[in-house]
N, CA, C and O atoms as a GROMACS GRO file, in nm:
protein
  408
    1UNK      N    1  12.819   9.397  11.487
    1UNK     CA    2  12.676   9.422  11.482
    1UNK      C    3  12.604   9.322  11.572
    1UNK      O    4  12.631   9.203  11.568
    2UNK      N    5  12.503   9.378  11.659
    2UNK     CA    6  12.460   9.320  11.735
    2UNK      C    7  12.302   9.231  11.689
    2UNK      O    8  12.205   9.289  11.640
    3UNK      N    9  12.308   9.074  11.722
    3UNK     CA   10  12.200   9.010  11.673
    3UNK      C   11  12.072   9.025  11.697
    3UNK      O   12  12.038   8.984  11.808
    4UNK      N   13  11.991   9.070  11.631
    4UNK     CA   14  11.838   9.070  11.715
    4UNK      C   15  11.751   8.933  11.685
    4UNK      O   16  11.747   8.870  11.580
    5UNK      N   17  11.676   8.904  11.822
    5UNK     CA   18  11.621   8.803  11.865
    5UNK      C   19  11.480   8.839  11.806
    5UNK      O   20  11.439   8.914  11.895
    6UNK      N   21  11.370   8.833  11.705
    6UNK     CA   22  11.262   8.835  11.673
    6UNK      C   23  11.159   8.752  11.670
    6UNK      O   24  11.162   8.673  11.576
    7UNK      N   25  11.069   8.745  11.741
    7UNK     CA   26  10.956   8.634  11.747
    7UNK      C   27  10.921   8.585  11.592
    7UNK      O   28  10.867   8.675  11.529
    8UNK      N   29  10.935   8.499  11.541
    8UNK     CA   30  10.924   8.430  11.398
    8UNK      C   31  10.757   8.502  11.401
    8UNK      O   32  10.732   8.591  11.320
    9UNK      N   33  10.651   8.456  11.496
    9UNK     CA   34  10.574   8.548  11.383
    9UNK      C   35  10.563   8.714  11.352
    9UNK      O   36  10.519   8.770  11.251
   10UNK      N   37  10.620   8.775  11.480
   10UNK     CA   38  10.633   8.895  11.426
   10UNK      C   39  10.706   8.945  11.288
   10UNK      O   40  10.677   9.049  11.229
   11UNK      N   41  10.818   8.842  11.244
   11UNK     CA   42  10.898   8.846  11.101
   11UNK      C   43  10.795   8.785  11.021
   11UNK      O   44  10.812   8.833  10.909
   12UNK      N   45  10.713   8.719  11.016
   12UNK     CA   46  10.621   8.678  10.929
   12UNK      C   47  10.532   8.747  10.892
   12UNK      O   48  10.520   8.786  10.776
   13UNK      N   49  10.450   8.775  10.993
   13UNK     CA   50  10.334   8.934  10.954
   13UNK      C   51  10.473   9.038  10.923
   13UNK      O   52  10.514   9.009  10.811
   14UNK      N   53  10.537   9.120  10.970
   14UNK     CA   54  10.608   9.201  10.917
   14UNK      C   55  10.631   9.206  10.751
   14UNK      O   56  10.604   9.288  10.664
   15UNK      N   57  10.697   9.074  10.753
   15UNK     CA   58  10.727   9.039  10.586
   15UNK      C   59  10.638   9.061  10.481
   15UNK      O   60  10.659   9.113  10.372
   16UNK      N   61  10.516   9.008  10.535
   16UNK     CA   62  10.436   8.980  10.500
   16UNK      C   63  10.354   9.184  10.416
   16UNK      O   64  10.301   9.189  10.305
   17UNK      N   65  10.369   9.294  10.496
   17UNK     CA   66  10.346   9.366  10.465
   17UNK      C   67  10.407   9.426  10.318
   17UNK      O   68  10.353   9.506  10.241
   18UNK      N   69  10.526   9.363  10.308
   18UNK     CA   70  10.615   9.404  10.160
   18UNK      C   71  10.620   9.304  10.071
   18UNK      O   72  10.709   9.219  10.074
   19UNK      N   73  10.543   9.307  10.001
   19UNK     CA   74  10.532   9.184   9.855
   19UNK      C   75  10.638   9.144   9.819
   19UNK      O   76  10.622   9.036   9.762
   20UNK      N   77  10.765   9.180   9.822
   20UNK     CA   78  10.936   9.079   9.820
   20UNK      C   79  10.919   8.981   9.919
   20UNK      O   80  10.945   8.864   9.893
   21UNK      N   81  10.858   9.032  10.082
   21UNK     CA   82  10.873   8.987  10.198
   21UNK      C   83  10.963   8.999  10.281
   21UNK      O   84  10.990   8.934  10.382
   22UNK      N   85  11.057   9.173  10.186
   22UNK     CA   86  11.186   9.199  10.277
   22UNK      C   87  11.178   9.240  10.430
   22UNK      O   88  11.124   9.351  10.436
   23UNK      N   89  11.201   9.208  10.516
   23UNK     CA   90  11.177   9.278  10.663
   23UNK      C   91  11.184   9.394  10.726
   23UNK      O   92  11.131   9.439  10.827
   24UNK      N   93  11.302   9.456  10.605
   24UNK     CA   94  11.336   9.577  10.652
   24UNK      C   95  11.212   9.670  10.574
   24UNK      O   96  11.154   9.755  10.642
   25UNK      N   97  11.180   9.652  10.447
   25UNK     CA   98  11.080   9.756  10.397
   25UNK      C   99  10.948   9.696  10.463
   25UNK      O  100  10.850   9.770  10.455
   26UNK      N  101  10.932   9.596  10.516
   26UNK     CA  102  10.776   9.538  10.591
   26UNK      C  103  10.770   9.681  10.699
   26UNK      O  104  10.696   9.778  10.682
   27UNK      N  105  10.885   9.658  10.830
   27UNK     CA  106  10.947   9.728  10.906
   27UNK      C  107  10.899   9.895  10.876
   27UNK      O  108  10.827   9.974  10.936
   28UNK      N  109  10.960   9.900  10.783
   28UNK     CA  110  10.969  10.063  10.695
   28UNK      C  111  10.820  10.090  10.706
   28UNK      O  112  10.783  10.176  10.785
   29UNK      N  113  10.730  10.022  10.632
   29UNK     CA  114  10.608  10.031  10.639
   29UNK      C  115  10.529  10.057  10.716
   29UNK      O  116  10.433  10.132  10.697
   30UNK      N  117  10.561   9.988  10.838
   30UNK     CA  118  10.443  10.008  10.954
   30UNK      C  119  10.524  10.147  10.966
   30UNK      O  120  10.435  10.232  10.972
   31UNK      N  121  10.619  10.196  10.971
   31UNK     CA  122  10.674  10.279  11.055
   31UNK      C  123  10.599  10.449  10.980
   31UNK      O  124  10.552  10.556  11.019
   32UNK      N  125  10.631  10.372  10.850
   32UNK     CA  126  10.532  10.524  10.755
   32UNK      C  127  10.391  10.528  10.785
   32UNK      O  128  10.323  10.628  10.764
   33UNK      N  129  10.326  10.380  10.853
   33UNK     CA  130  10.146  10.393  10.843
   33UNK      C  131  10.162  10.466  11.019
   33UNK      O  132  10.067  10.534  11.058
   34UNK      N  133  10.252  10.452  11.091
   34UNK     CA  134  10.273  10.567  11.200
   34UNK      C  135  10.260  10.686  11.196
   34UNK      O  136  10.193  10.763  11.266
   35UNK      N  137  10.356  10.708  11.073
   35UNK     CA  138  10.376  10.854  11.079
   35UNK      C  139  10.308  10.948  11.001
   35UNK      O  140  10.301  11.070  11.009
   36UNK      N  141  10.254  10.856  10.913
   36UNK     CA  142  10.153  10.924  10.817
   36UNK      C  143  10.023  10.971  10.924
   36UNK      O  144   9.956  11.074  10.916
   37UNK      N  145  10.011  10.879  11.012
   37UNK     CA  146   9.906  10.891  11.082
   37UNK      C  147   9.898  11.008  11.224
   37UNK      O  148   9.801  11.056  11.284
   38UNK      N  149  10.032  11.023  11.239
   38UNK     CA  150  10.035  11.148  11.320
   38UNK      C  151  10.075  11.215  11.237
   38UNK      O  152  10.016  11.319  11.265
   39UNK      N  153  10.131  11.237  11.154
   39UNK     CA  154  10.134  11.384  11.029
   39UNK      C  155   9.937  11.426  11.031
   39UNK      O  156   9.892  11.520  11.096
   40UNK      N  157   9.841  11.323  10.938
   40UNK     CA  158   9.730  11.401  11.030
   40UNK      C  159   9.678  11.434  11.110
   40UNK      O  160   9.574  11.499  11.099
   41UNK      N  161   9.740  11.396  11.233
   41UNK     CA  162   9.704  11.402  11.382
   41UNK      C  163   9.691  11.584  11.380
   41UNK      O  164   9.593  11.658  11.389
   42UNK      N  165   9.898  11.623  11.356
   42UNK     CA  166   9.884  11.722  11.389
   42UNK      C  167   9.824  11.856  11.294
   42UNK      O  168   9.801  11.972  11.328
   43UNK      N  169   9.808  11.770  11.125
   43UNK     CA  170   9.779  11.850  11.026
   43UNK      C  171   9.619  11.923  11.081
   43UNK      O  172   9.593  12.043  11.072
   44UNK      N  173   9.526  11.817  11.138
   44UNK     CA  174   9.383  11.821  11.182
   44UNK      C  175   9.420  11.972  11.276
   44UNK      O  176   9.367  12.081  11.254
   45UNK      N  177   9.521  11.944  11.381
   45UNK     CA  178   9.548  12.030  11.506
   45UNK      C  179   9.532  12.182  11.469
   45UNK      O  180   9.470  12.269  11.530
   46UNK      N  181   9.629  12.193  11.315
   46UNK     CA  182   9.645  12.300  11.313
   46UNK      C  183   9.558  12.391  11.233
   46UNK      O  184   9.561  12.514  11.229
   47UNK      N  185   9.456  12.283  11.150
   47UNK     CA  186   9.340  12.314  11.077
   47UNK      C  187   9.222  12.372  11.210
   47UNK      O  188   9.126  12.450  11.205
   48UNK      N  189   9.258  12.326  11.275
   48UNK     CA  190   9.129  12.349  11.417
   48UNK      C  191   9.170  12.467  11.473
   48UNK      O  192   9.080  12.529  11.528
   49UNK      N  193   9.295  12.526  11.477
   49UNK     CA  194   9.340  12.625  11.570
   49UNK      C  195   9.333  12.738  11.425
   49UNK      O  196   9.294  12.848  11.465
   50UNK      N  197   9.357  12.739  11.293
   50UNK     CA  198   9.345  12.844  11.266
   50UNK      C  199   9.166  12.884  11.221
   50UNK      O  200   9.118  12.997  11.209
   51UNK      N  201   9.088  12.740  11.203
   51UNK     CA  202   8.944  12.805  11.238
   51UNK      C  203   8.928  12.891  11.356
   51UNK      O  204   8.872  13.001  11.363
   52UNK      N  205   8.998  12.808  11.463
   52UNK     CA  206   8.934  12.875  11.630
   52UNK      C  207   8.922  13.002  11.625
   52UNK      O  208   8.819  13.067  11.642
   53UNK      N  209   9.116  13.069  11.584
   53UNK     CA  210   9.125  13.183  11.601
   53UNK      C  211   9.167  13.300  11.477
   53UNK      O  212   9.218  13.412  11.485
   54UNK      N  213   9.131  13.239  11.391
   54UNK     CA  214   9.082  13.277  11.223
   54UNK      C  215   9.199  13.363  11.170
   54UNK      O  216   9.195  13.479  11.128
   55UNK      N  217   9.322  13.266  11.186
   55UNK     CA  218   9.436  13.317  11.160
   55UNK      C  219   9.526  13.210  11.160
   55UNK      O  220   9.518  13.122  11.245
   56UNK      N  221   9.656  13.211  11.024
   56UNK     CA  222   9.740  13.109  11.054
   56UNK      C  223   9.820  13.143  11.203
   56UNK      O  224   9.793  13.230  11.286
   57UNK      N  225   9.906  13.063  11.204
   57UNK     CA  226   9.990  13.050  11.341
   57UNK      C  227  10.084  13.171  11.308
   57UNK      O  228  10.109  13.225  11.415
   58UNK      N  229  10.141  13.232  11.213
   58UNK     CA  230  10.238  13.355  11.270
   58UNK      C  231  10.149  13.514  11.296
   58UNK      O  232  10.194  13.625  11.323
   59UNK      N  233  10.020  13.472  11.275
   59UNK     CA  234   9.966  13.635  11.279
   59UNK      C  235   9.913  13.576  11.469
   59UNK      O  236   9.942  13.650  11.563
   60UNK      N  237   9.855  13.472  11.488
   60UNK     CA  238   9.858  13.441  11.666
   60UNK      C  239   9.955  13.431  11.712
   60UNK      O  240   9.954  13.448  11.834
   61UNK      N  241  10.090  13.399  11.650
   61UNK     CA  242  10.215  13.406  11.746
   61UNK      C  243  10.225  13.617  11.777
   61UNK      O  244  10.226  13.693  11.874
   62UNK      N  245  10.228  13.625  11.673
   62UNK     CA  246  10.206  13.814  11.689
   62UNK      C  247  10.144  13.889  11.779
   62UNK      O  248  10.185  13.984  11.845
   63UNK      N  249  10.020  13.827  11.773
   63UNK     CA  250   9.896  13.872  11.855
   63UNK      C  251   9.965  13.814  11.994
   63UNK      O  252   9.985  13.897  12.082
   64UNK      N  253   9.994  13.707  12.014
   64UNK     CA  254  10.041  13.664  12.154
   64UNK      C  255  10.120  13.768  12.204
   64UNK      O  256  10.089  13.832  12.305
   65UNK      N  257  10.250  13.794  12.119
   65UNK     CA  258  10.337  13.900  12.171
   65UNK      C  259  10.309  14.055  12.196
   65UNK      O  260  10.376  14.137  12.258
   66UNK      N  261  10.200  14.068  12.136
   66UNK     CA  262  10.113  14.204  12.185
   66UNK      C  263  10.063  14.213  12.286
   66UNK      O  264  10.056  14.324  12.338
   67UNK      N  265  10.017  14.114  12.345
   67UNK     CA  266   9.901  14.091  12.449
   67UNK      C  267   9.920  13.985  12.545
   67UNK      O  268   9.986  13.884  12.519
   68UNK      N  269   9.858  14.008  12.664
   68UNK     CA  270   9.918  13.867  12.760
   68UNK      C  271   9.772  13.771  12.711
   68UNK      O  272   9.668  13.823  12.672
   69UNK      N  273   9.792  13.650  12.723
   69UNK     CA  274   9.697  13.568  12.657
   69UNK      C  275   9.637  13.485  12.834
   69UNK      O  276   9.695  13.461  12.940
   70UNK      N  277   9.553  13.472  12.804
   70UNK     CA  278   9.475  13.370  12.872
   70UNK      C  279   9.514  13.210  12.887
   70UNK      O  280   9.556  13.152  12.787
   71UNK      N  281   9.502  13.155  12.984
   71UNK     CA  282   9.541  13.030  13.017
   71UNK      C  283   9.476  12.933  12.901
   71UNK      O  284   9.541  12.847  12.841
   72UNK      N  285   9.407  12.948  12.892
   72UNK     CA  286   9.392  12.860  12.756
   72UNK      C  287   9.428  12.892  12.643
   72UNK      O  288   9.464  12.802  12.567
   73UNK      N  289   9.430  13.032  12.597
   73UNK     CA  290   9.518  13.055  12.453
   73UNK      C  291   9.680  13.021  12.453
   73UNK      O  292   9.740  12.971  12.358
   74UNK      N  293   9.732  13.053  12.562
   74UNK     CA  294   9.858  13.016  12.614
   74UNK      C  295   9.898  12.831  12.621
   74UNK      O  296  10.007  12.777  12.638
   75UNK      N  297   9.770  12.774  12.603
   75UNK     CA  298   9.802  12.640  12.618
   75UNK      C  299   9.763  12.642  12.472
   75UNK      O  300   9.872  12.613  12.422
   76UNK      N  301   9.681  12.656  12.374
   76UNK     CA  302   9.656  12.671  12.232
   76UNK      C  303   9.776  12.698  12.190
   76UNK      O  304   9.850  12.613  12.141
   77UNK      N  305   9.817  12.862  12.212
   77UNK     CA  306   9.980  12.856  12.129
   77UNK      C  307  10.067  12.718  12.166
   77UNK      O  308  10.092  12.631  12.083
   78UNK      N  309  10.113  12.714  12.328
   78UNK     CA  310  10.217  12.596  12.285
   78UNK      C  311  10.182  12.470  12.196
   78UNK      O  312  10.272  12.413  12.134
   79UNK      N  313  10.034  12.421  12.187
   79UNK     CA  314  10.000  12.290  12.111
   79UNK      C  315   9.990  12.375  11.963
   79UNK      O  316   9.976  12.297  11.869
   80UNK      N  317   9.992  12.442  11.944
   80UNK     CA  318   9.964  12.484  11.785
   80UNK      C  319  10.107  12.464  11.779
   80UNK      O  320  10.133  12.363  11.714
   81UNK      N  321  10.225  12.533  11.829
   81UNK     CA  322  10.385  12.510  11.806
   81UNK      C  323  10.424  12.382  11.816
   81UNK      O  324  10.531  12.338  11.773
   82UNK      N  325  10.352  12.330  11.863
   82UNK     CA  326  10.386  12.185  11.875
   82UNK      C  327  10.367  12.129  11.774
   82UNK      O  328  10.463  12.069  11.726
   83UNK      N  329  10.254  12.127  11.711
   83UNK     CA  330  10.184  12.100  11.643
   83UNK      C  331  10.283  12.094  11.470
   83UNK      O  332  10.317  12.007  11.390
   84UNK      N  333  10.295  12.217  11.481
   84UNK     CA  334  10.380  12.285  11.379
   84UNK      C  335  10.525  12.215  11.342
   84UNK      O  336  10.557  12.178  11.229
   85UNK      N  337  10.603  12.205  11.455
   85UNK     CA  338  10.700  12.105  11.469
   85UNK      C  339  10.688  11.968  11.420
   85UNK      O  340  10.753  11.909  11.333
   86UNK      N  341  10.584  11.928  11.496
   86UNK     CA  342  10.564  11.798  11.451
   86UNK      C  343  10.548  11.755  11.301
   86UNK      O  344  10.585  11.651  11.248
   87UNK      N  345  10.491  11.851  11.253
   87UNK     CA  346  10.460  11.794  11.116
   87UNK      C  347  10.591  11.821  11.020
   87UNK      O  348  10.605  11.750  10.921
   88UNK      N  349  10.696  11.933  11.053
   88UNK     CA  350  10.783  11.941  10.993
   88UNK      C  351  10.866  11.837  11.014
   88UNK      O  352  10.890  11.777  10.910
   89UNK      N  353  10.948  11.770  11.158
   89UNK     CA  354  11.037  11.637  11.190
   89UNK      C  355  10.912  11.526  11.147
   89UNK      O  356  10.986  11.464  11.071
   90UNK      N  357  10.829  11.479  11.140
   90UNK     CA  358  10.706  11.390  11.065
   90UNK      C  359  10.738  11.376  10.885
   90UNK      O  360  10.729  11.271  10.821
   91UNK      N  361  10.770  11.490  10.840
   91UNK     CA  362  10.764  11.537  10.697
   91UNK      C  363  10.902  11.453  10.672
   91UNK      O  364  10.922  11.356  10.599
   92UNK      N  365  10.984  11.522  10.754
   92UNK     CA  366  11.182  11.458  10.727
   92UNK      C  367  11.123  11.314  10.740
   92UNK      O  368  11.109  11.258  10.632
   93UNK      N  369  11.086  11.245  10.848
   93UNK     CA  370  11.114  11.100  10.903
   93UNK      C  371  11.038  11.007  10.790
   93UNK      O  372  11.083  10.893  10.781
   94UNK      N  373  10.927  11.041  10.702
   94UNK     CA  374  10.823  11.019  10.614
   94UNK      C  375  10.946  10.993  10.497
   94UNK      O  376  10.971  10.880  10.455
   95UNK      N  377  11.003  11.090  10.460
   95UNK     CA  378  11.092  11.110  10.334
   95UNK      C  379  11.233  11.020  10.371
   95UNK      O  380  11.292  10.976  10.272
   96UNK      N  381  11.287  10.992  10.493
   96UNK     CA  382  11.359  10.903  10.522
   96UNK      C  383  11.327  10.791  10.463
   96UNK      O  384  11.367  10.725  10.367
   97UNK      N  385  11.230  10.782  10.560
   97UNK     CA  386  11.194  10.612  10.548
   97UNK      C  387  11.091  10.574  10.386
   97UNK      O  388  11.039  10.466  10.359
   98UNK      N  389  11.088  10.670  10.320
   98UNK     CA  390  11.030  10.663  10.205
   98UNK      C  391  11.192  10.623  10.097
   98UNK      O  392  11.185  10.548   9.999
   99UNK      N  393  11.264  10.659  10.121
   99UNK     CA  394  11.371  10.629  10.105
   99UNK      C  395  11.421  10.502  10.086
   99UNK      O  396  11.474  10.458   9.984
  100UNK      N  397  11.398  10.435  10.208
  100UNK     CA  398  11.428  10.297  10.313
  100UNK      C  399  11.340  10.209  10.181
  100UNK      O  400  11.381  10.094  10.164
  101UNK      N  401  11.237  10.250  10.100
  101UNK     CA  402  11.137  10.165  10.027
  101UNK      C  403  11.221  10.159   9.903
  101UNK      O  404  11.254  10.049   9.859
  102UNK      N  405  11.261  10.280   9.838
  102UNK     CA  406  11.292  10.227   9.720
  102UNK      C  407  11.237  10.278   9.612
  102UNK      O  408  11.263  10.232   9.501
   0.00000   0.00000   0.00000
């Protein structure tokens, strides 16, 4: 196993985030206030796209395949799929590292 070199205060604030002061759940922590924070990134995304186009994402994936879409709905679908993705690998990595706590 290879040694890692850590700036003492970055292990200090780190620690500092987990009331034991373990490093690895300090660590864990920031990593969930990440991901929690793009889980609403893309949760917002997809709340905005089914106001826009007043439909969840599989009745516009439908409509897409009916119809050729416009350069901007065409850039809407891929960020709504994106979008969609994200929050599902966000959801796993959340429950990982929720894990990692204990």
């Amino acid at each position: 196993m290879e040694t890692l070199c850590v700036d003492e205060r970055l292990v200090t604030g780190v620690a500092q985030l987990d009331p034991s002061g373990d490093l690895n759940k300090g660590i864990a922590k920031l990593l969930l206030i990440k991901e929690r924070r793009d889980l609403t990134k893309y949760e917002l995304m997809c709340r905005n796209f089914k106001r826009k186009y007043e439909c969840d994402f599989a009745i516009f994936k439908k409509r897409a395949t009916e119809k050729e879409l416009g350069h901007k709905e065409e850039q809407d679908f891929f960020d709504w799929d994106m979008a969609i993705t994200g929050i599902v690998d966000i959801k796993e990595k959340i429950d990982s590292l929720e894990g990692l706590m204990g």
